[in-house]
C-alpha positions, 0 to 999 in steps of 0.5 A: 611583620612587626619589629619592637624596638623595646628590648623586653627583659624580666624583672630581676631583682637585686635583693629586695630590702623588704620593704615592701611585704610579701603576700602570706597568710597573716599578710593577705591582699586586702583587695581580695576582701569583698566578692566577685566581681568588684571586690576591694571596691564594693567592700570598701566605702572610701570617703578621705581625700586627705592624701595625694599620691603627687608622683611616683617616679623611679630614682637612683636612691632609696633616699631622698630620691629624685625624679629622672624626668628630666634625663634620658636614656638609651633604650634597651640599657639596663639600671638599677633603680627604685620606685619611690613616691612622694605624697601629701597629706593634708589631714590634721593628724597622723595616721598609723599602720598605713599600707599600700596595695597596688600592681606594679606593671612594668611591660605588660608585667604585673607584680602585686605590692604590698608595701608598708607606709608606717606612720604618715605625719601631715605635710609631704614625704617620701616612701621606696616602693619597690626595689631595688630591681634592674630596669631597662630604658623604655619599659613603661611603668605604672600602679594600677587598682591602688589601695590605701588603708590606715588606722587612726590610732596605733604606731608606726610598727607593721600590723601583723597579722591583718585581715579584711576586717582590721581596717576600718572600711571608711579609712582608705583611699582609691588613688587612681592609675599613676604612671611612674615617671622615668627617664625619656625614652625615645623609642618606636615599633614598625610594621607594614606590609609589602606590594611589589616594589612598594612597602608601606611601613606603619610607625609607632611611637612607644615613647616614654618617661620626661614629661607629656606632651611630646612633639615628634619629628620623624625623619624617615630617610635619613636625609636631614629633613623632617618628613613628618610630625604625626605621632603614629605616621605611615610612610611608603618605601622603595624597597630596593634601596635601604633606608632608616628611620629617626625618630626625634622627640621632644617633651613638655620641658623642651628635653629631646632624644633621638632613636634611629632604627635600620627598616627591614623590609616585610616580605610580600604575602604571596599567593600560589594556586594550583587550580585544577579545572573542570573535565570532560568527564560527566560530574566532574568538579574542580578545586583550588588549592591555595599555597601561602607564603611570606607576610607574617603567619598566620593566615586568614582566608576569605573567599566570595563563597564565604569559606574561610578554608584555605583550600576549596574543592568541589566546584562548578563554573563561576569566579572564585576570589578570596582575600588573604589576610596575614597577622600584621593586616597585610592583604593579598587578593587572589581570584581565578575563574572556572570555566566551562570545559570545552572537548572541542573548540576552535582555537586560532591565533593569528601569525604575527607579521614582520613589515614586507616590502614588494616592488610588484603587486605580481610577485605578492603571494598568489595561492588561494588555499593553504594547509593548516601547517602551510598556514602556521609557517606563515609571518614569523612562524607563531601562528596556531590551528588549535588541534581538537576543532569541532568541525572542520577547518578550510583557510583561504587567501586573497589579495586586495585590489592595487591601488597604485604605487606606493599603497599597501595591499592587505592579503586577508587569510580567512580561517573557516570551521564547516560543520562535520555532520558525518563527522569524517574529518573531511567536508563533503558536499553539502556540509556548509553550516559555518560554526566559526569564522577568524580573518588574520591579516598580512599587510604588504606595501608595494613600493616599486624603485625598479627602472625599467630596463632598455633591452634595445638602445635606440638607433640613428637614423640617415636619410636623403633630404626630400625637401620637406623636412623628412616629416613622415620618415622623421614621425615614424622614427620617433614613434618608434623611439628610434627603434628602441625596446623597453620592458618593467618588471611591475608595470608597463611603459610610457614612452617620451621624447625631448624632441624639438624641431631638427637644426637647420644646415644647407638647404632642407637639410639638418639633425636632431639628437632625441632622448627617448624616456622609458618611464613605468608607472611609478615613475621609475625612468630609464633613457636612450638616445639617438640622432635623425639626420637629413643629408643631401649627397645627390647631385642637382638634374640636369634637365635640359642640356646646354644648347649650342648657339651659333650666330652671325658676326655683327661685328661687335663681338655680338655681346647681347647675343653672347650675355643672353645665351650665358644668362640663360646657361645655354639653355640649360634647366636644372633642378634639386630636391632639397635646395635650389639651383645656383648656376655658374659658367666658365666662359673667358672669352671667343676665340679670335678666328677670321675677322671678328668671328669665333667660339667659346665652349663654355661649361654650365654648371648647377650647384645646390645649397649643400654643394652638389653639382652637375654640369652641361656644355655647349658652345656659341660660336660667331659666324660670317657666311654674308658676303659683303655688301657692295654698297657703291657698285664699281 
């Protein structure tokens, strides 16, 4: 794309005054005189340099005109105006019949002038040119391949008619282009080419008329700052937001202008194909056919193969590129391959696979061979078995080894295609050539939080004190974890207890209350509880009975004897399993009978540590069955 901001118009004139000539018959252009190729210049043998042409320049008047280049204007405004020359001579004479042929350019526009100077006094002075005529701010203007001729004798009267050999070919001048000086006209084209979300805009100042040199400050978005000072920059656009650019300009003379213009963005050259490929029919060829579009037409196409047709037809295998190029430069690359038709082919693409979590290794998928839908259906459904195999296509699963809680298994899917040689579609014994192999593969992460269930709780345990702690119904009660039955889903379990030594009460006998710990192998516990108690409810034995005593009086109550026989508890003997044997009586006191002769039945009773007892009784009894001693006879 190309925008000029320069609004061309066509000259219109206004009424010419007829001061400058036309072209006629007996008012030929003397630039014609001579041949080809050089004409006016090889005729001519120009030797004055009397006469400087020191500006030509548009002006407002016809009379007494004053150069504009020090004003500015609006590009594309029109006015009227009129191009007038100021000169010096420097010649001591005058001369006469003068007359001026030059081309008037204005944009590119040439009009041929014929203009009649009269008489030129020496010293400096003043011709209209041209007009006058509309001018539109911006048209640059200038004279091109001038040619003066005079005469040195005559007056100041048109010399009508003339021909090549009127003027002497000495008395001329060949000044050379002048560009005419105007009015400052701030102005710029763009153009640039487009990527994607990228448009790269090349800036062209087209800036006339003040005075040269000029300084430039462009300022590309609008934002007040200056983005640069080249004449003619580049700059790279955002194309999704709008933007405008200034251009400001100052001259030698320090006069400045301004000139803003809205970026239209370029379209971008785009590149359709529709390519068709090789087949499998013997000899066939393939073709590309190009669709161009956006960008600024027309075309050029070049491909690798150095065609420059658009489209290309009668191809084989290999890469084909070609680079397009639009009127404004903007290149678009476009590139496709041919390749080999395959009438077969073995075409996998693996399922993708969301994240699985398992608690069991056991619950991973077990089946060791799939179909090919069964294989499609796996992941999210995405995978494919091409349709048109060259052999025959076996897929197999397996899982790799567990690792322990926590890891990840990879169940690998190996997809296998034997060669046919009978071509039946079916692998028949003996057809093992492998012609194509693809793994795809499922990852499963084995994360067991499951605890294991208690499917029987564990169970108190009472027994009888033995004495010794129990130790073999107490090893076996804990061996058994109390009785208690677990299982896991994933794995199997280890059995802990708390189990601590049993609390001491009466005698040998006490308890413990344990915490059986079911735990599986990835440390998933769940607990049951239970008490061993050691009780002592049975009574001590008696194992040998009281016995009675019977003694003769000694006439002192017979302590000794009594205090022996009750220390002895009558003879008696006891004993416990779980505790020892404490002996208590209930002796008060002998019966009072004849003389100091009596009896006590007394009750022995054996009590061990936790308060059990048995009991034996027997009697001591003082007797006196010795007949007086008559110690002095009568």
């Amino acid at each position: 794309m190309k925008t000029k901001i320069t609004i061309s118009i066509f000259l219109i004139c206004l009424g010419f005054n007829f001061v400058h000539s036309q072209f006629t018959t007996n008012k030929p252009d003397l630039r014609l005189c001579g041949t080809a190729p050089n004409y006016y210049q090889d005729y001519y043998n120009c030797t004055s340099n009397n006469y400087t042409l020191d500006d030509v320049f548009l002006s407002l008047t016809d009379v007494n005109g004053v150069p504009l280049n020090n004003t500015t204007c609006t590009p594309g405004v029109p006015e009227t105006m009129y191009v007038m020359l100021n000169y010096t001579s420097n010649s001591n004479s005058n001369i006469n019949h003068a007359r001026m042929f030059a081309d008037l350019i204005i944009d590119g526009v040439v009009t041929p002038l014929n203009v009649h100077l009269g008489t030129v006094v020496p010293g400096s002075g003043q011709r209209l040119l041209y007009g006058p005529f509309t001018w539109v701010c911006g048209q640059e203007m200038l004279l091109d391949r001038i040619l003066i001729v005079w005469k040195t004798n005559g007056d100041n009267t048109e010399l009508v008619p003339y021909t090549c050999s009127t003027y002497n070919r000495s008395q001329c001048e060949f000044p050379t282009t002048v560009i005419i000086t105007a009015p400052l006209a701030v102005q710029f084209e763009y153009s640039g080419c487009t990527n994607g979300g990228i448009s790269t805009i090349n800036f062209d100042s087209t800036t006339n008329g003040g005075t040269p040199p000029y300084s430039y400050a462009w300022d590309f978005d609008s934002n007040g700052t200056t983005d640069s000072t080249l004449e003619n920059p580049t700059f790279n656009y955002n194309n999704s937001s709008s933007n405008t650019a200034s251009l400001t300009v100052t001259d030698a003379m320090g006069l400045t202008n301004t000139f803003s213009v809205p970026i239209v963005y370029p379209s971008e050259v785009i590149v359709n194909a529709n390519v068709q490929g090789l087949t499998c029919v013997p000899g066939s060829t393939a073709s590309i056919d190009l669709t161009i579009s956006g960008g600024t037409a027309p075309y050029t196409v070049l491909w690798n193969t150095g065609a420059t047709s658009q489209d290309l037809s009668n191809l084989g295998i290999g890469t084909y590129s070609a680079t397009i190029t639009d009127a404004l430069g903007c290149i678009k690359n476009y590139s496709t391959t041919i390749s080999a038709i395959v009438c077969c082919e073995f075409l996998v693409t693996c399922p993708t696979f969301s994240p699985i979590s398992l608690q069991c290794y056991d619950l991973l998928p077990q089946a060791t061979s799939l179909t090919e839908l069964e294989f499609e259906a796996l992941g999210n459904g995405n995978g494919i078995i091409g349709n048109n195999p060259c052999g025959v296509i076996q897929i197999t699963a397996s899982n790799s080894a567990y690792l322990g809680c926590n890891t990840q298994v990879t169940r690998t899917y190996t997809i296998t295609e034997y060669l046919d040689a009978n071509d039946n579609g079916i692998r028949d014994g003996g057809e093992n050539t492998i012609l194509n192999v693809v793994t795809c593969s499922q990852i499963f992460t084995i994360n067991d939080t499951t605890d294991p269930t208690i499917t029987t709780q564990a169970s108190n345990l009472e027994v009888q004190c033995d004495g010794n702690g129990n130790t073999a119904q107490l090893n076996a009660w804990l061996a058994s974890n109390g009785g208690a039955v677990a299982s896991d889903v994933c794995s199997n379990v280890t059995w802990t207890n708390n189990f601590a030594s049993v609390s001491d009460t009466c005698g040998a006998t006490g308890s413990a209350t344990v915490i059986f710990t079911a735990t599986d192998n990835c440390g998933n516990a769940s607990t049951t509880s239970a008490t061993f108690t050691i009780i002592d409810d049975t009574d001590p034995t008696i194992t040998t009975q009281a016995a009675n005593l019977e003694v003769q009086c000694d006439g002192s109550g017979n302590t000794a004897q009594l205090n022996a026989w009750l220390a002895s508890n009558g003879g008696a003997v006891a004993s416990d399993v779980c505790s020892n044997v404490t002996w208590t009586n209930n002796f008060a006191s002998v019966s009072d009978t004849c003389g100091a002769t009596g009896s006590a039945t007394v009750t022995f009773t054996a009590t061990d540590n936790c308060g059990n007892s048995s009991t034996t009784s027997a009697t001591f009894t003082i007797i006196d069955d010795t007949d007086p001693t008559i110690t002095t006879q009568a």
